[in-house]
C-alpha positions as CSV (number, residue, x, y, z in Angstrom):
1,X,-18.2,6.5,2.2
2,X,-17.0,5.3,5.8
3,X,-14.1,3.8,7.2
4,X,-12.0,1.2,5.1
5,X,-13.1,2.6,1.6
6,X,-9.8,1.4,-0.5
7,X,-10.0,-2.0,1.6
8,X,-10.8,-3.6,-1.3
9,X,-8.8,-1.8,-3.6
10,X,-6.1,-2.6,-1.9
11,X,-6.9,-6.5,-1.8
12,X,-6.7,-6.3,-5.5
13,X,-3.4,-5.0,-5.2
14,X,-2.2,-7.1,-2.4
15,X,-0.5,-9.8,-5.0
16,X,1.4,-7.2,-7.0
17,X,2.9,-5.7,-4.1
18,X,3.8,-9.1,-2.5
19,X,5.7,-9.8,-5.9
20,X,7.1,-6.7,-6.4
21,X,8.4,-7.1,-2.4
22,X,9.7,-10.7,-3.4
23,X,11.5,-9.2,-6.5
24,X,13.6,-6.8,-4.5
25,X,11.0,-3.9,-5.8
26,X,10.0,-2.2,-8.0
27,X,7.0,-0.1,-9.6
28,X,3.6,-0.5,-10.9
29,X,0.7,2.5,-12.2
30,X,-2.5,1.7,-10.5
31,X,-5.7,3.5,-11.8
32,X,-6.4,7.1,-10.1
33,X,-10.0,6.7,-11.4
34,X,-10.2,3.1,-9.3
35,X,-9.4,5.8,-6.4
36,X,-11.5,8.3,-7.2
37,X,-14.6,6.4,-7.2
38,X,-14.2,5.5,-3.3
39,X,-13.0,8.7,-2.1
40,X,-13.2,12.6,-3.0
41,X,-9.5,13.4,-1.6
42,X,-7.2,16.7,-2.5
43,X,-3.9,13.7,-2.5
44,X,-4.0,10.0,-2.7
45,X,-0.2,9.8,-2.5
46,X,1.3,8.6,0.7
47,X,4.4,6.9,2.0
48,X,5.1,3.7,4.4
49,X,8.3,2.8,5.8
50,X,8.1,-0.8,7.2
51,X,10.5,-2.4,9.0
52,X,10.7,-5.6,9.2
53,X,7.1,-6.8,8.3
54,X,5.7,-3.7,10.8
55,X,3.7,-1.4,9.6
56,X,3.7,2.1,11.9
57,X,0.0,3.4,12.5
58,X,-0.9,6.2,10.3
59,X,-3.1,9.2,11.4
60,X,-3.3,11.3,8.6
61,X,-3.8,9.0,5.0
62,X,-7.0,6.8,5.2
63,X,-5.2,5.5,1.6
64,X,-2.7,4.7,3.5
65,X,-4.4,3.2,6.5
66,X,-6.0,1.0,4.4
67,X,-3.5,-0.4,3.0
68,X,-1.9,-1.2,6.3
69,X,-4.7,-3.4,7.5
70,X,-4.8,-5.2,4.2
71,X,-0.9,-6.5,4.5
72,X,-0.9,-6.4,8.4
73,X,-3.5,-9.2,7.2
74,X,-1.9,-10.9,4.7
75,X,0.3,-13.8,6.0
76,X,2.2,-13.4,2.8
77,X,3.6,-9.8,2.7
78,X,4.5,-11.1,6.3
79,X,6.8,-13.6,5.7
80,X,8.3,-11.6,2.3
81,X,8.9,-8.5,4.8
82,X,10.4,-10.5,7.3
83,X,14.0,-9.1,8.3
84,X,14.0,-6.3,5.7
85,X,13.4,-2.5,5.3
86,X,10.7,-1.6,3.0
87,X,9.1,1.7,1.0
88,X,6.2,1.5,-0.3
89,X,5.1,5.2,-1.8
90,X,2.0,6.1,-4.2
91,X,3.4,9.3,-5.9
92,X,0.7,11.8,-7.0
93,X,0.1,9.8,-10.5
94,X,-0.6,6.7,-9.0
95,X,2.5,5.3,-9.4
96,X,2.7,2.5,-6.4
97,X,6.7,2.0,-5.8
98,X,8.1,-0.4,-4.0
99,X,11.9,-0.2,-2.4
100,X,13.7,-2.4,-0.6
């Protein structure tokens, strides 16, 4: 697999995360078998702290990376990020949670 493996992954997931943003957070299990099959990694779990709709550049998760370029993308998690300070975190059992 190349670069940008869990792109689509993510797009699937995009709308869940924009409502659980809109909501005020929040939590949702995704499927650690969905992740599997694009990647052979020792941990999926990662962390974001975005402030104010900006998304830092990761090095180190390319989970993580791809999820950035699917909201930095999304003119939707834009405007529901605007002006706040957000956490989104996949814990080791694929638990996706959202903090605001």
């Amino acid at each position: 697999m190349g670069n940008n493996q869990y792109v689509d992954l993510w797009e699937k997931y995009r709308p869940v995360i924009n409502t659980l943003i809109k909501n005020g957070g929040g939590s949702y299990q995704l499927s650690a078998h969905e992740f599997a099959q694009r990647g052979n990694r020792d941990s999926y779990s990662f962390r974001l702290s975005i402030l104010n709709g900006e998304i830092p550049i990761l090095e180190g998760s390319a989970v993580a990376r791809d999820l950035k370029t699917v909201l930095d993308g999304s003119k939707t998690f834009k405007s529901n990020a605007a002006g706040k300070n957000i956490t989104i975190r996949l814990t080791p059992s694929f638990m996706l949670e959202v903090s605001l």
